[in-house]
N, C-alpha and C positions, 0 to 999 in steps of 0.2 A: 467464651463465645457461644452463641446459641443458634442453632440448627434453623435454618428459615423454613417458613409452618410448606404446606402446599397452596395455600391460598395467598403466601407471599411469591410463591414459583408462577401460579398458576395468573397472576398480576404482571409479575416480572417477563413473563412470555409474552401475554398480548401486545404489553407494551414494547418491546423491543420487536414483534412482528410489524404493527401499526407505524413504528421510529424508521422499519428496515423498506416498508411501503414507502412513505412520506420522503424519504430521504435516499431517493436512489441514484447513485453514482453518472449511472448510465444515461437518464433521463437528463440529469444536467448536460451530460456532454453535445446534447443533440446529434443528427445523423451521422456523426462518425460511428462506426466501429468499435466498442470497445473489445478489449484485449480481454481476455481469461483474467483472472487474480494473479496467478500465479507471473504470468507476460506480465502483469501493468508492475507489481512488485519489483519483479527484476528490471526493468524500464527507469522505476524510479528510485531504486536502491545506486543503480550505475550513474543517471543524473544525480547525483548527489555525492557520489566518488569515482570519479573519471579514470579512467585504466585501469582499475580495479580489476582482479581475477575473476574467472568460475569459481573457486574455492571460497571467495572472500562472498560472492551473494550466498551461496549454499549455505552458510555456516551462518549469515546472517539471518536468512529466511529458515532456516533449521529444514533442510529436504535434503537428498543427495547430491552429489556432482552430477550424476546422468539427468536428474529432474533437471539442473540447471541447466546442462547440457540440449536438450529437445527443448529446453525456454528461451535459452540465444539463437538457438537455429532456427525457432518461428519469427525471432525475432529478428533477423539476419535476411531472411528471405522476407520480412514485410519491408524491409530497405529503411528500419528503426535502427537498426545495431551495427556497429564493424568491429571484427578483431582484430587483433594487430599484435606482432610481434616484436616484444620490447627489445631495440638495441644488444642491450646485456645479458639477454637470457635467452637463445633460440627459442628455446621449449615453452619458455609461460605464453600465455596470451595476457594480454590487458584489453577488456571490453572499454569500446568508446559506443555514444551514441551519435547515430548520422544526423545532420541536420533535422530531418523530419522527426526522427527517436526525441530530438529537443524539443521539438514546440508540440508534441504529443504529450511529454513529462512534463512540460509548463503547462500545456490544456488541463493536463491532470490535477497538477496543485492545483490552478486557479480554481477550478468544479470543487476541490473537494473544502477549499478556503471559502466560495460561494455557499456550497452547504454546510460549513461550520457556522459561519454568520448565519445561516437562516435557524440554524438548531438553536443555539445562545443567543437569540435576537430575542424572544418573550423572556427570558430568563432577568432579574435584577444582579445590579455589579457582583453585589455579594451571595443570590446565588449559581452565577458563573463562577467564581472561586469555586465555592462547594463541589460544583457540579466536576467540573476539573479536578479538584483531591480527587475526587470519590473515585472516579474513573482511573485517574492515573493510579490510586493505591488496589482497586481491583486487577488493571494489566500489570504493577508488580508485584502481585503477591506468588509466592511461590509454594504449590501446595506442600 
């Protein structure tokens, strides 16, 4: 494997500043509010596993339990999140999302499936594949 020069760095920046311009999250959503990264993650780590713990996003999102801890509780007071006490275990909480925590996580996909379509929309079939390896083997390579 060969070392990338600085003039492939100094490409690889622009272009990912210009990609992070062009394509921002926010922008899609229109005048709502968006959430910190850290809130919209936890938001839609829990729509995607319903009574799921603090323990089970923390470990997901790799932060501590108190990071998750001050991320349900912004999220708790925006009237997104409820805890709940499972039945069989006094002590766990299992995170649900309130009504509105739903259709915030569903505005979220929609935006960010809007902006996938616009990114791979000049791209041809074959290369959107490409373009897909390349990404998905850069987020699992493990250094």
């Amino acid at each position: 494997m060969t070392i990338p020069t600085d003039d492939e760095l100094a490409t690889l920046g622009a272009a990912f500043e210009t990609f992070a311009r062009r394509y921002k999250l926010a922008d899609a959503l229109g005048p709502e509010k968006p959430l910190n990264e850290l809130d919209k993650q936890t938001l839609l780590y829990i729509a995607e596993h319903p009574r799921c713990g603090p323990t089970d996003v923390a470990r997901f999102l790799a932060v501590a339990n108190t990071t998750i801890s001050s991320a349900t509780d912004r999220l708790v007071k925006q009237g997104l999140l409820g805890r709940h006490r499972p039945e069989g275990d006094r002590r766990a909480v299992a995170l649900q999302l309130t009504a509105d925590g739903e259709a915030r996580a569903r505005a979220y996909i929609a935006a960010h499936y809007e902006l996938y379509r616009r990114m791979l929309g000049p791209l041809s079939p074959t290369e959107r594949t490409s373009f897909i390896a390349l990404i998905t083997k850069i987020v699992h390579h493990e250094d």
